[in-house]
N, C-alpha and C positions, 0 to 999 in steps of 0.2 A: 951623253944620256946617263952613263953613270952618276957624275955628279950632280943634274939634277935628282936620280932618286936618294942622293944623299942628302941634299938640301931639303926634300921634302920629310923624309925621317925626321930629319931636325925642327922642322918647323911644326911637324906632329909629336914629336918629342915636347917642343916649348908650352905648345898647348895644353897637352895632357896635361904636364906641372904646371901650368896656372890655373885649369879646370880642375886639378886635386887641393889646392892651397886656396882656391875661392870657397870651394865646399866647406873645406876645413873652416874658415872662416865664418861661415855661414852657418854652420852645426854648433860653434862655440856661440855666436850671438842668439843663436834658440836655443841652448842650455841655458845661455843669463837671462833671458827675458821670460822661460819656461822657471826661472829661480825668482825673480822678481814677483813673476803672475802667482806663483805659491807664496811668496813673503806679503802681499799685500792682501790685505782684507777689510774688509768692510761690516761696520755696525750700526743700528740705528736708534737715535737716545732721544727720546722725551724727558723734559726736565722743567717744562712752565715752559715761558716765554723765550722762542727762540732763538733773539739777537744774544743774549748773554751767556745761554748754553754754548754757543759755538763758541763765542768769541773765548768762554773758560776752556773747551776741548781742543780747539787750536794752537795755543802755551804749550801741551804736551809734547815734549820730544817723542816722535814715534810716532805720530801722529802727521799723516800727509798732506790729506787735504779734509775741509769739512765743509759742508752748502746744507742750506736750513732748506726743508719741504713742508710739507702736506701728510700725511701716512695715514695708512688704514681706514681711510672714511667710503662714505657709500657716495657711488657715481665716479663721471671721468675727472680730468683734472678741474679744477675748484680756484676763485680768485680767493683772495685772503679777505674779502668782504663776505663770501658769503661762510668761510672755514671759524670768521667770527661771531657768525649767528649760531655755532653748534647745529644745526640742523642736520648738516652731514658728515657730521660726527667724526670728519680730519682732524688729528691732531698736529701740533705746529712739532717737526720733528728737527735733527739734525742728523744728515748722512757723515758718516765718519769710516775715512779712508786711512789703513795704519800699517806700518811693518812691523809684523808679526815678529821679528828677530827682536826688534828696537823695545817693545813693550808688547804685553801679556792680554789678553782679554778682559782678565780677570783684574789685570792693575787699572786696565781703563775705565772700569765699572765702581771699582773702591773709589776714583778720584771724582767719578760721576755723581756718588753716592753725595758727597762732601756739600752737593752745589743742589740738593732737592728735601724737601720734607716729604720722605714716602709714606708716613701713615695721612698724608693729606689728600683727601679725594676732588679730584678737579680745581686743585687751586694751590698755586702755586708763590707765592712773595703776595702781591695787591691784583696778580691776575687771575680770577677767576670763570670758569666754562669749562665744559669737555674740552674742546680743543686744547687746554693747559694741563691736561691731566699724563700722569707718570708711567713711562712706560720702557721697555730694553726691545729692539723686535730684529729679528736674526735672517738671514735666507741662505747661512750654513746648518743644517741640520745637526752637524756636530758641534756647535755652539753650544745647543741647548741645555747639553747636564753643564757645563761649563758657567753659563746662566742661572738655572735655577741651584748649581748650588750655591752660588757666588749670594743671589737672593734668600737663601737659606740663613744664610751667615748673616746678612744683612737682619731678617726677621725674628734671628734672637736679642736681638738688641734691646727689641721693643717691645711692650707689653702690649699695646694695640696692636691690630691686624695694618699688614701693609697695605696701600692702594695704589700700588706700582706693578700692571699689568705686563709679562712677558710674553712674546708668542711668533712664529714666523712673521715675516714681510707680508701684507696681503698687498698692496699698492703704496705707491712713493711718487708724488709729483714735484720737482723743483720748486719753492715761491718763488715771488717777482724780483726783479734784479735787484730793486732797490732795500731788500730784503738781506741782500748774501752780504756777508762780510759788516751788516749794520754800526755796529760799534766800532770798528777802525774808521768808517767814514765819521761816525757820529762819537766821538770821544765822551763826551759829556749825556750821550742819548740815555734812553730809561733802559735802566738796568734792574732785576728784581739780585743778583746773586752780589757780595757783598767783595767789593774790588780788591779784598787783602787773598780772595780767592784765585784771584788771576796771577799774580805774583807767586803763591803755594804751586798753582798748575807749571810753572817754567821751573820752578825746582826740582818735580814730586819724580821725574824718575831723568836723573842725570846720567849722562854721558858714560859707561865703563870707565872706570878708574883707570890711572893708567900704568898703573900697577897690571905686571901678569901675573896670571894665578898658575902656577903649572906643579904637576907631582912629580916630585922627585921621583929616583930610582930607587929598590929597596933596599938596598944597599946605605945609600945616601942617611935613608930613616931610619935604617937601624943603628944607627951612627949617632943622629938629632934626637928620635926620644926615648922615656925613659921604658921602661918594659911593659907599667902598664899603660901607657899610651899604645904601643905599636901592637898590646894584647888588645885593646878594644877596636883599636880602627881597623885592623887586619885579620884578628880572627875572632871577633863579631864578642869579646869578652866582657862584661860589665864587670862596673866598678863598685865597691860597698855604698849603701845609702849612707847618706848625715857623714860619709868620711871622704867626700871628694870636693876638688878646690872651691865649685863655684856654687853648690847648692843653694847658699843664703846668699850668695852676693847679691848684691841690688844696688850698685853704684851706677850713673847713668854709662850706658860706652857700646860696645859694639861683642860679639862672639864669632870668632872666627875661625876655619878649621885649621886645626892645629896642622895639618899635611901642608895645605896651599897658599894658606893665609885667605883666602877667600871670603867676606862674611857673608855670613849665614843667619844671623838673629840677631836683634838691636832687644834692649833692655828695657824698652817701652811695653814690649808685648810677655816680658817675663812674669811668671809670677808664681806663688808660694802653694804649689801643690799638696806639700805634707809627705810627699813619696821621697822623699831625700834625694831627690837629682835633679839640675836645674829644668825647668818647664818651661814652653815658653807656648803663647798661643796660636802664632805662626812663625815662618821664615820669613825675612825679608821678600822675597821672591820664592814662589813653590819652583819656578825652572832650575833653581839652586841646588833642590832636591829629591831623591832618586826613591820611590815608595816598591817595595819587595814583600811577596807573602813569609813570614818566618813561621816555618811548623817545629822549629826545634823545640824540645824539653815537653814535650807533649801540649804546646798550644797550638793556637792561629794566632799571628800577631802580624800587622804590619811593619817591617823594618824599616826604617830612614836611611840614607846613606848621602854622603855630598856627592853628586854629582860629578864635579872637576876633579874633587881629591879621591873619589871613587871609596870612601872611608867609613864604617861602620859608626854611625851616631849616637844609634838607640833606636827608639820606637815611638807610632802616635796612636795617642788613643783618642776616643771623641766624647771623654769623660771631663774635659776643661771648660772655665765657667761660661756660662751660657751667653752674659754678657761678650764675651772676647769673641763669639763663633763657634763656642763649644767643642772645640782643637786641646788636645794636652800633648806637645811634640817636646818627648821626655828624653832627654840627651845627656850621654856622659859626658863629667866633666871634661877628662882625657883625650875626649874629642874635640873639645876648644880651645882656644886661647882669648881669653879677655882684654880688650884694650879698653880703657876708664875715657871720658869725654878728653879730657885733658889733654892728653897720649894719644887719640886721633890724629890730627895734624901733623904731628914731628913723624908719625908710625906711615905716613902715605894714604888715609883715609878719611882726609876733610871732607869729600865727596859726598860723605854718608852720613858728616854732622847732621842733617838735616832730620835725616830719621829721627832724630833724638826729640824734635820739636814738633809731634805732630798732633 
């Protein structure tokens, strides 16, 4: 008898540990899938004629899956005969599935931007009707400033008024099968968007570098640079106007922080402010960097800082030309390091030659 109650100990013994080690297993697979379900998100883009919008947003690294609809017209679902008559007022849209890690919102709407005439109302290339008419449409609420300021930036561009409509999701129908994926079937089929487009979408946001970007110790830095480097990135200290390395440069290349090597601004988007500290109109990516309210010296200013290298940049103000989005993101030189086009390549950042051509 004894030794059965010890055989049974153990075989409750056994069990418990594979009922603790299955759970375990099972709470890690709904933490990845609960990280997945937050990484993935969806948007919906009007851009004219749907076979070519998708087939341009599909190219995008980052980018999951995409299926051309129907969106926001009156009644239920709709054939694409009658979505052509306009009478119910669907537009021909593309659902678009993305990871949020891999690409930005805000990058997917720049490259969207590339591929539509927004001050054009209901006509798109040779397709013309409401259903071709331009539109961004969200069913995350937190989108929205994320949209309309992305469309702000877009709106200074132009002196005419936009006719690119943003707004929640009201309704989303799939079109007909022979509809999805139109242009891998039909290589040669009607396209309005202009094919050197498709090629720009597999480049426009490549792969992490495979370069790491990581911050030394402070030790380490105070070691690499010189004092007034480690006084600006560290303790938030500016540099004199018209007397620091890169104000006037204007050679084509890259800016990168002087902590991580990280870059931070391509020299496409620089330009001549007159404040004597390089300017530039944006970052390469805003995830790059880090926006803080600065109330020192008796102002309000917003602070810049990089992100990775956690490094005191400068400041942005929204006094830059109108044409660029109206951004002035004023940075000490101290805070960068320049690599010229040239010096890309042999430095570990071919990756980003591409920025340089856009």
């Amino acid at each position: 008898m004894k030794k059965v109650n010890i055989l049974l100990l153990l075989l409750v013994g056994i069990c418990l540990i594979v009922m603790k080690t299955n759970a375990m297993q099972v709470n890690k697979n709904m933490g990845e899938d609960l990280k997945n379900v937050k990484m993935k998100k969806v948007i919906y883009l009007a851009g004219g004629c749907f076979w070519g919008t998708e087939h341009f947003l599909k190219q995008i690294r980052g980018v999951i899956n995409t299926e051309v609809g129907y969106a926001n017209g009156i009644g239920g679902r709709p054939s694409y005969q009658v979505v052509s008559t306009g009478k119910n007022k669907f537009v021909e849209t593309v659902k678009v599935e993305y990871d949020a890690e891999q690409i930005s919102l805000e990058k997917i709407l720049d490259l969207f931007y590339e591929t539509i005439e927004p001050t054009s109302l209901n006509k798109q290339g040779n397709d013309v009707g409401i259903q071709y008419r331009t539109g961004i449409y969200y069913t995350d609420k937190a989108d929205e400033s994320i949209v309309k300021a992305s469309i702000n930036r877009l709106a200074a561009k132009f002196s005419l008024p936009l006719a690119l409509e943003y707004k929640l999701l009201e309704n989303y129908y799939p079109a007909e099968k022979y509809h999805q994926n139109y242009l891998d079937k039909h290589p040669n089929g009607y396209c309005h968007i202009p094919q050197k487009l498709f090629q720009m979408a597999k480049t426009a946001n490549p792969a992490s570098s495979t370069k790491k970007f990581i911050r030394p110790d402070d030790a380490a830095l105070k070691k690499r640079l010189s004092s007034v480097q480690y006084e600006v990135t560290h303790n938030n200290a500016t540099e004199k106007p018209f007397h620091n390395e890169y104000w006037n440069e204007f050679r084509e290349g890259i800016y990168v922080d002087i902590i991580t090597g990280e870059p931070l601004f391509v020299s496409i988007d620089k330009f001549d402010s007159g404040c004597g500290w390089p300017s530039f109109s944006k970052p390469i990516d805003k995830s790059l960097i880090v926006e803080k309210t600065d109330r020192s010296h008796g102002m309000v200013r917003t602070e810049i800082r990089s992100k990775t290298g956690d490094s005191h940049l400068g400041h942005v103000f929204n006094d830059g030309p109108v044409d660029k989005g109206g951004m002035r993101y004023c940075v000490n030189s101290a805070a960068l390091r320049f690599i010229p086009k040239e010096k890309m390549k042999e430095e570990g950042y071919e990756n980003y030659i591409f920025l340089l051509n856009k």
